[in-house]
MISE-37658 format. One line per 3 residues: number of its first residue (from 1); their letters; for each residue x, y, z negated of N, C-alpha, C. Coordinates in steps of 0.05 Angstrom, whole numbers, padded with zeros to 5 digits. Layout:
REM MISE-37658
NUM = a = X:Y:Z:X:Y:Z:X:Y:Z; ...
//
This chain:
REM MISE-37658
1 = xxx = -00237:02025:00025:-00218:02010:00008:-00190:02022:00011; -00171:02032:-00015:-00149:02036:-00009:-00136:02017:-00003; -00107:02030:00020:-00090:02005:00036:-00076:01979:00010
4 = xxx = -00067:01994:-00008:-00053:01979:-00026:-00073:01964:-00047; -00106:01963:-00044:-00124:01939:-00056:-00128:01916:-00041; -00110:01920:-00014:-00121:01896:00006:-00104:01880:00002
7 = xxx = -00114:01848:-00008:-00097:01835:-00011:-00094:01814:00014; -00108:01808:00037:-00098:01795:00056:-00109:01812:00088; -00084:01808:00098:-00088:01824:00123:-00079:01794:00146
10 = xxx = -00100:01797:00173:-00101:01781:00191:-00094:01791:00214; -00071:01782:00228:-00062:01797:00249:-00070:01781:00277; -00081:01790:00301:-00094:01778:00321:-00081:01786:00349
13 = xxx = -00061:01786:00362:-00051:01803:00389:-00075:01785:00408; -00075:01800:00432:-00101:01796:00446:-00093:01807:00474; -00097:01789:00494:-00097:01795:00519:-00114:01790:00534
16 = xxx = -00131:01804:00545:-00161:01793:00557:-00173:01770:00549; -00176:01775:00519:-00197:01751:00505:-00221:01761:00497; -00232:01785:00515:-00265:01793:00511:-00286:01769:00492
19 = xxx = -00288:01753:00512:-00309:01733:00503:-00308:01723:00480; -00271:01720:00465:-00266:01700:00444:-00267:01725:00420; -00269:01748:00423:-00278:01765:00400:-00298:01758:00379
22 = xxx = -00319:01760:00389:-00343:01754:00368:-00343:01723:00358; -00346:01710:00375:-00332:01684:00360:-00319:01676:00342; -00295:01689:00354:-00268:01690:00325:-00282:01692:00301
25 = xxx = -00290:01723:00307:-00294:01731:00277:-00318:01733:00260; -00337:01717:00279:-00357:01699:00259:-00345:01676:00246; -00329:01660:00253:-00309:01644:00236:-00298:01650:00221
28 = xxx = -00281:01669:00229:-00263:01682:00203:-00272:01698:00177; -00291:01710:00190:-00302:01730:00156:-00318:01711:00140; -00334:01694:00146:-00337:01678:00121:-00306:01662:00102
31 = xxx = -00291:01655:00119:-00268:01643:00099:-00256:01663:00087; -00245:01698:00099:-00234:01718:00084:-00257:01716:00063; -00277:01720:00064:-00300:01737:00040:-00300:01709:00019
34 = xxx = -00285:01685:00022:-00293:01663:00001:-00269:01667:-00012; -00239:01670:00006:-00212:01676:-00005:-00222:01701:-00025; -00224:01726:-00010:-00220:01746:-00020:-00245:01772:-00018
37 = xxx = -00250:01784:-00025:-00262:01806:-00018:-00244:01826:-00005; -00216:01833:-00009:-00200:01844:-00006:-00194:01835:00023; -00198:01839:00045:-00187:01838:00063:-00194:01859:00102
40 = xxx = -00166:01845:00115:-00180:01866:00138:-00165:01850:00156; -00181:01849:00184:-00176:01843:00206:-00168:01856:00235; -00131:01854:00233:-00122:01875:00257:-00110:01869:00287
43 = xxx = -00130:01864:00301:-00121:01867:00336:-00099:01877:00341; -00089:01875:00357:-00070:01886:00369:-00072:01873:00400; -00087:01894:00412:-00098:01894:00439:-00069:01902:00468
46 = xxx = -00062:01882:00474:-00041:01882:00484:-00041:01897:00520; -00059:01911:00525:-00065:01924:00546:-00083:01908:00565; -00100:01907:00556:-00129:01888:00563:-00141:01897:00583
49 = xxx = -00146:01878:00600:-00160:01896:00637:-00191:01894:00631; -00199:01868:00613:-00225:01866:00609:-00236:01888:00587; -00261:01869:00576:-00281:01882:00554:-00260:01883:00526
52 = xxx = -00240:01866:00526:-00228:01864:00496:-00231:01889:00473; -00221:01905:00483:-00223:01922:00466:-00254:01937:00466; -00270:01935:00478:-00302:01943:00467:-00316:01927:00453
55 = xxx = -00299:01899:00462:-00305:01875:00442:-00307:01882:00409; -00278:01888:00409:-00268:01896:00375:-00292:01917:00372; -00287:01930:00384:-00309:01967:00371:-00334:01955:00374
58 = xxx = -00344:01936:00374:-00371:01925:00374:-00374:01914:00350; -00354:01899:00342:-00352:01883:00307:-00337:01904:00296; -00325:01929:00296:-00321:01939:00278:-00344:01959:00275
61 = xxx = -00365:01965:00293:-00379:01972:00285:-00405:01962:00267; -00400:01930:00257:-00413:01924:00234:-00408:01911:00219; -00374:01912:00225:-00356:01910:00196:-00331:01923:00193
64 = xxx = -00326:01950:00182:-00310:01962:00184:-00287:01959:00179; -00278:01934:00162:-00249:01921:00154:-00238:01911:00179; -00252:01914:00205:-00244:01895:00229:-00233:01920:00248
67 = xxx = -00212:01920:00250:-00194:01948:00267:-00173:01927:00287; -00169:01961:00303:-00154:01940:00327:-00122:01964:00320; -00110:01967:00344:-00079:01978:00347:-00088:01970:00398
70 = xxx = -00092:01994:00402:-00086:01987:00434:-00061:01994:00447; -00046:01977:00460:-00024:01996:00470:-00032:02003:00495; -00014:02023:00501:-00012:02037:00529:-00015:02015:00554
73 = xxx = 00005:02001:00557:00002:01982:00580:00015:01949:00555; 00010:01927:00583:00025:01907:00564:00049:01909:00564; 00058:01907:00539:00090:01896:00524:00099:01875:00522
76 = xxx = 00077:01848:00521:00081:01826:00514:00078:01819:00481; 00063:01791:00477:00057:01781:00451:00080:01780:00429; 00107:01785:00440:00121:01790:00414:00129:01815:00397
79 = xxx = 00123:01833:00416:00116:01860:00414:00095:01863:00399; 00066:01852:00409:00047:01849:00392:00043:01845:00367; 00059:01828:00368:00063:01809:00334:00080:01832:00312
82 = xxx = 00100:01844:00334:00112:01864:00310:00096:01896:00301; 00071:01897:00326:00069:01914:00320:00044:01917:00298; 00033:01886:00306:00006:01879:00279:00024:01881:00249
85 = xxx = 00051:01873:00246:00069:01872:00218:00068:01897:00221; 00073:01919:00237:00072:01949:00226:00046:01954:00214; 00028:01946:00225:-00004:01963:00214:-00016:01943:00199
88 = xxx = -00008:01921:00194:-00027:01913:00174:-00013:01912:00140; -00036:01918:00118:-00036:01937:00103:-00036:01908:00071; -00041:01893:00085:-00034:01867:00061:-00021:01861:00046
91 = xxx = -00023:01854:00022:00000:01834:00005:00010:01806:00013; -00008:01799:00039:00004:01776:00051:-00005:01780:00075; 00004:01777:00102:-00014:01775:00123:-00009:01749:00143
94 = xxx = -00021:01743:00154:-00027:01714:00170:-00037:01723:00197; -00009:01705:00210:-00012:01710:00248:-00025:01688:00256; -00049:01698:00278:-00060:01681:00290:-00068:01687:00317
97 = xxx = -00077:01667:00339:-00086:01671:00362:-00118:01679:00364; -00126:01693:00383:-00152:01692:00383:-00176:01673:00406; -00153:01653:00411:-00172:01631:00425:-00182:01599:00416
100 = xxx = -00182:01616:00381:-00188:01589:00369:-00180:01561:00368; -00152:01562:00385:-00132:01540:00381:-00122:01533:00343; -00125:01562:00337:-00106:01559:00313:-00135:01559:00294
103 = xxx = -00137:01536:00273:-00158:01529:00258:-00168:01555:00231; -00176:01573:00256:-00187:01586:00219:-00187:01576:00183; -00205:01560:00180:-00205:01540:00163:-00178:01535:00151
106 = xxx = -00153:01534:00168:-00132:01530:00147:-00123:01548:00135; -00127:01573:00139:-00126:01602:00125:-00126:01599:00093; -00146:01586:00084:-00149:01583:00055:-00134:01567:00045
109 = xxx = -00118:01537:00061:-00100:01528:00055:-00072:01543:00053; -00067:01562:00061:-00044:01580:00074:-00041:01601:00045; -00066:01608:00040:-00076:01625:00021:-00063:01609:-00009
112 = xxx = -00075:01586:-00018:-00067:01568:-00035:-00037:01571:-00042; -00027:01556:-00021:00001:01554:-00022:00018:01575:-00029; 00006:01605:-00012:00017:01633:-00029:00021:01632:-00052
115 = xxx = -00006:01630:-00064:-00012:01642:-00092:00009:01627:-00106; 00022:01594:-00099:00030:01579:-00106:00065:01585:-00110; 00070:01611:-00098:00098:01622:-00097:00117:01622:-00064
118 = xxx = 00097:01605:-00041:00109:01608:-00014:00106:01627:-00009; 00132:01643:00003:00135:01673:00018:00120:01661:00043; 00135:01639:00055:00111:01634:00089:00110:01606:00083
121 = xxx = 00080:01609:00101:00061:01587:00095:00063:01575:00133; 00076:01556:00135:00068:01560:00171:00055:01540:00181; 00036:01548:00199:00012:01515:00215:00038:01503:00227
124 = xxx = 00041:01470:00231:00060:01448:00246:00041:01431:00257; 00026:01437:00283:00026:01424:00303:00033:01390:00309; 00013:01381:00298:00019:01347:00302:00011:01333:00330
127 = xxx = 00008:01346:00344:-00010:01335:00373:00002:01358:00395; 00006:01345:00422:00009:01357:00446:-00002:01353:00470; -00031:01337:00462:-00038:01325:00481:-00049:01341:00500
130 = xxx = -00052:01366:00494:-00068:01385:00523:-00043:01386:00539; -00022:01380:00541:00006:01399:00545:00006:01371:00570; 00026:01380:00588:00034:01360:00608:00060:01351:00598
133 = xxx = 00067:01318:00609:00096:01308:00601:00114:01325:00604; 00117:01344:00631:00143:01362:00635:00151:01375:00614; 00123:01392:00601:00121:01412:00586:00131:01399:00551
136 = xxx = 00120:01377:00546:00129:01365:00531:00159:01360:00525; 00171:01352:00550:00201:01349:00545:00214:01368:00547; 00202:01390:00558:00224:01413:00559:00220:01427:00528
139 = xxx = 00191:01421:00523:00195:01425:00489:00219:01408:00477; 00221:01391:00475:00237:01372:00461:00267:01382:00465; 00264:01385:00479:00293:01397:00501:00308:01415:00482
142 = xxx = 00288:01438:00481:00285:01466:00476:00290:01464:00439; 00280:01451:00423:00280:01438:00408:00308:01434:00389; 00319:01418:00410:00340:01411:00394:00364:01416:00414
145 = xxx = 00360:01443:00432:00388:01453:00442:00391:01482:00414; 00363:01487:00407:00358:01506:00379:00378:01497:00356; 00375:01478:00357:00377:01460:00332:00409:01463:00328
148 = xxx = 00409:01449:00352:00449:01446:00359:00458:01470:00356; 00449:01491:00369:00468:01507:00384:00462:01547:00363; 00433:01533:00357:00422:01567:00333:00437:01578:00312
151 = xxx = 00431:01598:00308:00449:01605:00281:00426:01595:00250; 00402:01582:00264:00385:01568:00251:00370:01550:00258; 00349:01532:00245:00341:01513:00255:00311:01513:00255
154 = xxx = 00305:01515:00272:00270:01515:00276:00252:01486:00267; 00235:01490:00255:00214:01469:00247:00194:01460:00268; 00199:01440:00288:00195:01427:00310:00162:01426:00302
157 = xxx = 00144:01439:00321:00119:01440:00313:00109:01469:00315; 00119:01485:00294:00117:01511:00288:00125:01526:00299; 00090:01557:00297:00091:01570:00323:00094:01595:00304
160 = xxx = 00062:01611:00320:00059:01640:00309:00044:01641:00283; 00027:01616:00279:00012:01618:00262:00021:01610:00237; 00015:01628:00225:00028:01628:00192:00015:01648:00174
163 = xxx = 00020:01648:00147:00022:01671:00130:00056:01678:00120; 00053:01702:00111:00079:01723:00102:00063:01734:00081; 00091:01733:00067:00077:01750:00042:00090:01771:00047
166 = xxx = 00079:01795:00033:00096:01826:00042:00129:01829:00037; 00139:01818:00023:00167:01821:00018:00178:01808:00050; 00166:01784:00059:00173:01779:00080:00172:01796:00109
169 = xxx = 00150:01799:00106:00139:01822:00124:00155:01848:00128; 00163:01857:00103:00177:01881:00103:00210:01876:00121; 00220:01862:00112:00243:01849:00125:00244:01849:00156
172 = xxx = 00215:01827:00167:00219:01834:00195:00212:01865:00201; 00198:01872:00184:00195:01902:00201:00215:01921:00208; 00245:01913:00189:00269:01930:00193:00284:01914:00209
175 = xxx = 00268:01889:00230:00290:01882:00251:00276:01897:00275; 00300:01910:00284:00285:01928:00306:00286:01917:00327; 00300:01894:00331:00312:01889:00359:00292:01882:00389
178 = xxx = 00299:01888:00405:00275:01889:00430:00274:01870:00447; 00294:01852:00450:00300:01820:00459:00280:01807:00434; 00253:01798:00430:00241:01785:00398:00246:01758:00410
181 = xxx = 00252:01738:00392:00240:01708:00393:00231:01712:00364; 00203:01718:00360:00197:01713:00336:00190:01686:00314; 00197:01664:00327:00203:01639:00317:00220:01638:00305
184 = xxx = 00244:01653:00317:00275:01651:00303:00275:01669:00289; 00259:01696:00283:00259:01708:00260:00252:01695:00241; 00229:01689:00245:00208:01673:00219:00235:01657:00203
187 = xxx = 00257:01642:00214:00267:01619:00205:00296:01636:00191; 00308:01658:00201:00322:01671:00203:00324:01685:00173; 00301:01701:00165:00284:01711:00146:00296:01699:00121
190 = xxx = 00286:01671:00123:00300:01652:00093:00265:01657:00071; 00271:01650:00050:00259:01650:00038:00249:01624:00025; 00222:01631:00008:00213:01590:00010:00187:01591:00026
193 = xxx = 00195:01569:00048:00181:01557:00066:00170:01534:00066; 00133:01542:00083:00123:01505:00087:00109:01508:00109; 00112:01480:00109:00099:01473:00130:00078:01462:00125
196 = xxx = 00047:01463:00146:00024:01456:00136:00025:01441:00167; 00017:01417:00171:00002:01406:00203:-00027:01412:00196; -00023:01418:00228:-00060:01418:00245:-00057:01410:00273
199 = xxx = -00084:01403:00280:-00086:01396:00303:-00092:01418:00325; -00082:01422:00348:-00092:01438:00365:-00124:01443:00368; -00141:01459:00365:-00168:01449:00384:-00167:01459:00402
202 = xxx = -00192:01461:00417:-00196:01461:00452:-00201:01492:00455; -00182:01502:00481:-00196:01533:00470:-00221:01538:00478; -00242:01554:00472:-00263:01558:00474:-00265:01576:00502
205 = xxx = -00259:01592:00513:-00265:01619:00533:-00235:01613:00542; -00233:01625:00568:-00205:01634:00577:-00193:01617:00581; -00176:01622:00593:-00138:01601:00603:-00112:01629:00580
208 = xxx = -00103:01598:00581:-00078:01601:00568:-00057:01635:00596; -00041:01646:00580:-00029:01676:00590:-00007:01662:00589; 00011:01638:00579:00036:01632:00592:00040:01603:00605
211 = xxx = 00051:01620:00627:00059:01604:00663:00077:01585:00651; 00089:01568:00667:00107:01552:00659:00142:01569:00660; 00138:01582:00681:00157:01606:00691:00164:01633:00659
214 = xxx = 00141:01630:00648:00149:01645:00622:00150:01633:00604; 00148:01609:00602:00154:01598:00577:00184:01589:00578; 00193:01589:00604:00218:01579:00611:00234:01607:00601
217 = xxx = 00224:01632:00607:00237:01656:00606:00235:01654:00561; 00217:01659:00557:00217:01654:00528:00235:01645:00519; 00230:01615:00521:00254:01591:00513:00281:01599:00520
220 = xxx = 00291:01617:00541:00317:01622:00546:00323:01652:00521; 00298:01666:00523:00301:01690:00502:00310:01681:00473; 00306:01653:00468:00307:01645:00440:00335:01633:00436
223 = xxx = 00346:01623:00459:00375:01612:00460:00385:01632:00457; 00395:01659:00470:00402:01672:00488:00402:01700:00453; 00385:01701:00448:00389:01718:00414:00396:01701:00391
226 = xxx = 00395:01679:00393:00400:01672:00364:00428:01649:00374; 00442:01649:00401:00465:01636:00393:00484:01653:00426; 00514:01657:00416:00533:01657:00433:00542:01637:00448
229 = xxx = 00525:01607:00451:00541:01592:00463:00543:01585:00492; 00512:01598:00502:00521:01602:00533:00544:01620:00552; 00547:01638:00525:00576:01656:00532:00603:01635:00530
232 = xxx = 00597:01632:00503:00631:01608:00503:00631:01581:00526; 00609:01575:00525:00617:01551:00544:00626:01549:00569; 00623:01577:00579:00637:01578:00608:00666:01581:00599
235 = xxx = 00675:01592:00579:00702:01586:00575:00720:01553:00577; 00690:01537:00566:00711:01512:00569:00699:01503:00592; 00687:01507:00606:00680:01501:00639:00712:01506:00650
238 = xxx = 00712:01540:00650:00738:01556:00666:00762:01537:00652; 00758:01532:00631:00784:01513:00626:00795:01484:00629; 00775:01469:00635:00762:01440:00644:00781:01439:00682
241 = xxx = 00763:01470:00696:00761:01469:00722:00796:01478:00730; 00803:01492:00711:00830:01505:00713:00853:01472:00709; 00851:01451:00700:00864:01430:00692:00854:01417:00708
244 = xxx = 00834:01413:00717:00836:01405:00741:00846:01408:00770; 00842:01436:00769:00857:01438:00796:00895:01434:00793; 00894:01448:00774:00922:01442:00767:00933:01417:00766
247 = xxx = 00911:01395:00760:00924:01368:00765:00922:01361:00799; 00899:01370:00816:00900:01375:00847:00922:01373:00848; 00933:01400:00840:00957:01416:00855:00986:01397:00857
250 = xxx = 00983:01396:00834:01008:01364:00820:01002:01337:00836; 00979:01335:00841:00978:01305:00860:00989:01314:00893; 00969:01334:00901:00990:01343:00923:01009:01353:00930
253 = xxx = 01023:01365:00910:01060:01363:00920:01071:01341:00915; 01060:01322:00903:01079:01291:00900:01074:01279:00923; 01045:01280:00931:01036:01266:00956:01059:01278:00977
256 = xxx = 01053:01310:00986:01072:01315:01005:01105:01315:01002; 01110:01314:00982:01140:01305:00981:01140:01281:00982; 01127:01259:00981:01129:01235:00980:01121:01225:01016
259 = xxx = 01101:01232:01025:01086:01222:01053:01086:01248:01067; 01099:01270:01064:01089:01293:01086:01067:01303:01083; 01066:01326:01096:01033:01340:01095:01021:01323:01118
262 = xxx = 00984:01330:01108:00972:01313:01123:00954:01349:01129; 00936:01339:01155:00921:01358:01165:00900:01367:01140; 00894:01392:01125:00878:01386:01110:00843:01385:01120
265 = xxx = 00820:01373:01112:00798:01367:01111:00779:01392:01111; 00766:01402:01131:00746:01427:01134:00722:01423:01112; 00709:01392:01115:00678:01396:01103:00698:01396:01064
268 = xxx = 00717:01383:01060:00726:01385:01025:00730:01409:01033; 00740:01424:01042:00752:01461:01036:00726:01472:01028; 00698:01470:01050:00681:01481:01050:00662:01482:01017
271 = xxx = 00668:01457:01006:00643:01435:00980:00664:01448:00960; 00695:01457:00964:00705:01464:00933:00694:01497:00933; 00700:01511:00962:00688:01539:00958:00659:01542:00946
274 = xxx = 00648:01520:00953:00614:01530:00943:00610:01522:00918; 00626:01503:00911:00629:01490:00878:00633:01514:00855; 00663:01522:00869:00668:01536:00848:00660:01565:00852
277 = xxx = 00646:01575:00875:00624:01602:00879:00605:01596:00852; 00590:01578:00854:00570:01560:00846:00572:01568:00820; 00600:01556:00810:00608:01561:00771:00611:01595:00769
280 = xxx = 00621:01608:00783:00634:01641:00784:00603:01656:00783; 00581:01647:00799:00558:01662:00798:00539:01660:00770; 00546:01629:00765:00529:01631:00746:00537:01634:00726
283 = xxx = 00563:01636:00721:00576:01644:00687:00573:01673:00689; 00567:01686:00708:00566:01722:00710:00544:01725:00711; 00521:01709:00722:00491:01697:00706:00477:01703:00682
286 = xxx = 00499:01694:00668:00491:01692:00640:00508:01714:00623; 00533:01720:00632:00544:01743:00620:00528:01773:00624; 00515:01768:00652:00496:01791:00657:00465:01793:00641
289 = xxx = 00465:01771:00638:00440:01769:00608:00443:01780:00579; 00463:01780:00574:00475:01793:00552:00473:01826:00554; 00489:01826:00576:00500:01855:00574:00470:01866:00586
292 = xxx = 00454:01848:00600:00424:01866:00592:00410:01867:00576; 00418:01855:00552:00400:01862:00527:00412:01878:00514; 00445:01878:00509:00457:01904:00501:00447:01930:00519
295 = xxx = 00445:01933:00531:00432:01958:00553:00395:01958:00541; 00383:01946:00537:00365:01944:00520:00360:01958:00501; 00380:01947:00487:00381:01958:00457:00390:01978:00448
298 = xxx = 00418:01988:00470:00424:02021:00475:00412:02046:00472; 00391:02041:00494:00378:02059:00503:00362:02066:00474; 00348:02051:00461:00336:02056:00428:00312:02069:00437
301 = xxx = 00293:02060:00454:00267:02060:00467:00246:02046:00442; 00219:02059:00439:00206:02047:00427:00193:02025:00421; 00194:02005:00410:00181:01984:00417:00159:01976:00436
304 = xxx = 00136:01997:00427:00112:02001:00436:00098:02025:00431; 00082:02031:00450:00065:02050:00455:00042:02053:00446; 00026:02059:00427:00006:02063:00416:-00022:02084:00429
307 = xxx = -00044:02075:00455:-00053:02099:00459:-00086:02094:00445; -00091:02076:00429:-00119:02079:00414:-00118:02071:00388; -00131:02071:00374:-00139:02056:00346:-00173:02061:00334
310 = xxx = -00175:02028:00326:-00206:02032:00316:-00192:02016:00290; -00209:02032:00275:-00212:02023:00244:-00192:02044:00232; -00186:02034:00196:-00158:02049:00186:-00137:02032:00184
313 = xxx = -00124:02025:00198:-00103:02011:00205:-00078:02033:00198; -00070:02043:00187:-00055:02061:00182:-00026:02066:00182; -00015:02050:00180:00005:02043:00178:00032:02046:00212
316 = xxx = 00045:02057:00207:00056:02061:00240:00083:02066:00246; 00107:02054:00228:00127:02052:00215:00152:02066:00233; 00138:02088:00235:00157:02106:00249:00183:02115:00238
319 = xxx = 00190:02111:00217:00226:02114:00202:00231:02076:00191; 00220:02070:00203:00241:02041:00202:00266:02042:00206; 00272:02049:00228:00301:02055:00233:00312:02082:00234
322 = xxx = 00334:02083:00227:00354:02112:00225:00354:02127:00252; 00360:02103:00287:00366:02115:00306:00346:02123:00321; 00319:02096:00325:00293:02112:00337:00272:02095:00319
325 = xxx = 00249:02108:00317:00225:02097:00311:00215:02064:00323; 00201:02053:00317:00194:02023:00324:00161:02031:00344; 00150:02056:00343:00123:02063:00354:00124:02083:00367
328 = xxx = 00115:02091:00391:00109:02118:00399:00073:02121:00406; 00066:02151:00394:00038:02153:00400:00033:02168:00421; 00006:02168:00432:-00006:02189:00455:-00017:02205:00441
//
């Protein structure tokens, strides 16, 4: 099939989900082959210690529309996600997980709504009940410090799973940047947007790949690119703490011109040094988060590393950018 007859491409990143291969995609190719005949299914094998990737070359060996993308070592799933938008070859393509959380079946709803003139079609999550309370509120949290503080506003619910139609697609592919929150692209993007709810299901094989420790790191990656305000706000901290002491300073020269000096207090000397250590470390904290994603982005390193491919996945968008490529091969 030539790349430009395929009208829907399915993008899958994958991290030791051996088992959930064949599964998947006995689900999935009956709903592509009812949508469309036109279609292909692309892995993006995120440096898999297991079977994953013999997995794929097992189903693409008895359906050849089913190709993967392996990298070198792991990059991480947002990496992943940009690098399935490089190789997949669609007029629309649709991100999904491969542990059957995300309902196959709504694909054709997703599909619908395309045809219907939506650039993205995105799953909204009506249930959190696998999730623990913590995790819950730090969602909520997370949520609407976005909300407040983003240079956009995220659709409370909505993840990876969606469709793009190629105009969209094309767009993210010329953001090169290597800090991704690709939630805040999706929203960033513009276009006309919907939202579809589904329910989580149960995953079938495997544990979930993010700790609570990375989802925390995530959630800071999504503040941290799409708003300056952890930078400004130490400014009105430093200026809050500066009027304050300055009002100190003003209470105790009235005091001592008024009553004399008094002996001053060891354990208060000790609680203001650690206070304001305390504010000095962590506003250089977060200034040092910055200036390490500018050092990031400097360097103009490749996104990802490419050292296999099954199927014709072809696509490998090496002049995206003017200064370096978005792929490097072995």
């Amino acid at each position: 099939m030539h790349p430009s007859d395929i009208e829907l491409s399915v993008v899958i990143p994958v991290f030791n989900e051996g088992p959930n291969i064949g599964p998947l995609c006995e689900r999935v190719r009956p709903i592509l082959d009812r949508i469309t005949g036109a279609w292909e299914i692309v892995f993006v094998d995120d440096g898999s210690a297991d079977g994953t990737l013999a997995a794929i070359a097992a189903v693409h060996a008895e359906e050849p529309r089913i190709g993967a993308v392996s990298f070198s070592r792991n990059f991480g799933k947002e990496i992943a996600i940009a690098a399935g938008l490089d190789h997949a070859r669609g007029r629309a393509v649709v991100i999904m997980d491969a542990d059957l959380q995300h309902p196959p079946e709504l694909i054709e709803t997703f599909v619908r709504h395309w045809r219907e003139g939506y650039v993205m079609v995105y799953g909204q999550r009506t249930d959190r009940e696998g999730e623990s309370a913590v995790k819950r509120g730090f969602a909520q949290i997370f949520y609407r410090l976005f909300e407040r503080f983003g240079e956009t506003s995220l659709p409370e619910g909505a993840g990876d799973f969606r469709l793009i139609d190629r105009k969209g697609v094309e767009v993210l592919r010329v953001l090169g940047e290597r800090a991704r929150f690709s939630k805040g692209l999706y929203a960033w993007v513009g276009f006309r947007q919907l939202g579809v709810p589904y329910a989580v299901a149960k995953r079938e094989h495997g544990t979930t790949k993010f700790s609570f420790r990375k989802l925390f790191r995530f959630a800071f990656d999504g503040i941290t690119s799409f708003s300056t305000i952890p930078l400004r706000v130490w400014t009105y901290v430093g200026g809050v703490v500066s009027l304050m002491a300055f009002a100190a300073a003003l209470f105790f020269a009235i005091r001592t011109v008024a009553f004399g000096s008094d002996v001053p207090g060891y354990p208060s000397l000790i609680v203001s040094i650690m206070f304001f250590s305390g504010i000095q470390l962590i506003s250089l904290g977060v200034i040092g988060e910055y200036i390490g994603r500018i050092f990031a982005e400097v360097k103009r390193r490749p996104l990802y590393v490419v050292a296999e491919r099954i199927g014709g996945a072809a696509q490998t968008g090496d002049t995206l950018t003017r200064d370096a490529p978005r792929v490097a091969h072995l």
